[in-house]
C-alpha positions in Angstrom: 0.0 0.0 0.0 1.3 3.2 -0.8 1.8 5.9 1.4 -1.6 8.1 0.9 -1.7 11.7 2.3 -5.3 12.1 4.4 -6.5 15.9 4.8 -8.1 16.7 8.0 -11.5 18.5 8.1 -9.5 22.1 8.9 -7.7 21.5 5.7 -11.4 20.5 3.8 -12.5 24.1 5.2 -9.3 25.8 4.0 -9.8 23.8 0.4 -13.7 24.3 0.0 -13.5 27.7 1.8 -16.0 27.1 3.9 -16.5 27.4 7.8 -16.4 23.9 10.0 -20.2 24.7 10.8 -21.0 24.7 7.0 -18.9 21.0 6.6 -20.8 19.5 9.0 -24.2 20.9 7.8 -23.5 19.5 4.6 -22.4 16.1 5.6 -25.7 16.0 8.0 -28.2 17.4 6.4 -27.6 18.9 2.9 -28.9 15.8 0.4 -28.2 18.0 -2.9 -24.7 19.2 -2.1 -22.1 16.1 -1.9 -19.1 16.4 -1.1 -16.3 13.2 -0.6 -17.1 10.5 1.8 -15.1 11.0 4.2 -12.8 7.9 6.6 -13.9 8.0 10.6 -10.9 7.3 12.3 -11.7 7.4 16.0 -13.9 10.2 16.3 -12.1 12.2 13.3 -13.1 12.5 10.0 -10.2 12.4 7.2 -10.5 12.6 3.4 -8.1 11.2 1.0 -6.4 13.4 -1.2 -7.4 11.2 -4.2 -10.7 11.2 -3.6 -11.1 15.2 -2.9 -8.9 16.0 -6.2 -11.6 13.5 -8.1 -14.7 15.1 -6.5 -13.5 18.7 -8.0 -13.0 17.6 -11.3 -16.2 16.0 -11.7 -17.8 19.3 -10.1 -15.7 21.4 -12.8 -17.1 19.1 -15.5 -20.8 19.5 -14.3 -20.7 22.9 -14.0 -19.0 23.4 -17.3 -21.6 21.3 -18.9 -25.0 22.5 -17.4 -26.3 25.9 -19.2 -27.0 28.6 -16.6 -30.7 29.0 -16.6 -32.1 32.5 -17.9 -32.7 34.9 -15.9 -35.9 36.4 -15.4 -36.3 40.3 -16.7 -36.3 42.7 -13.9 -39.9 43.6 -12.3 -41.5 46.3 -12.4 -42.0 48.4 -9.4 -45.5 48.8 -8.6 -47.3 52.5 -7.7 -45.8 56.4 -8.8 -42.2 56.4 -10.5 -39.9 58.3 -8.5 -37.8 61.0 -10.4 -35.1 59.1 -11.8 -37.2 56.2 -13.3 -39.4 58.4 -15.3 -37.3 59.4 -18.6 
């Protein structure tokens, strides 16, 4: 077995950056947002390096390959134009 390099959850949050409260709300409870399984060890959570660099290139594929859906026009205000919207 070769020698495989585990990042901590502190290094995840550096990586992602993100806050250790937002990791853990998206390994508990966030269904649409996956991110790595990661190894229990104890009572601490490692990821392998392998595994994290795989998980962002699938994310760059996906989100080079999904359209970004239009955008609705702007709405308009309701009641008296003010000054600078009439003209």
């Amino acid at each position: 077995m070769k020698d495989e390099i585990l990042l901590t959850s502190k290094d995840i949050c550096r990586l992602f950056k993100i806050s250790d409260e937002a990791l853990r709300q998206r390994l508990l409870t966030k269904p649409g947002i996956t991110i790595p399984k990661p190894l229990r060890l104890g009572r601490r959570l490692f990821w392998r390096t392998e595994d994290v660099k795989r998980w962002l290139e699938e994310q760059a594929v996906k989100s080079g390959a999904a359209p970004e859906p239009p955008q609705d026009p702007p709405r308009r205000r309701r009641g008296r134009p003010r000054k600078s919207e009439s003209k």
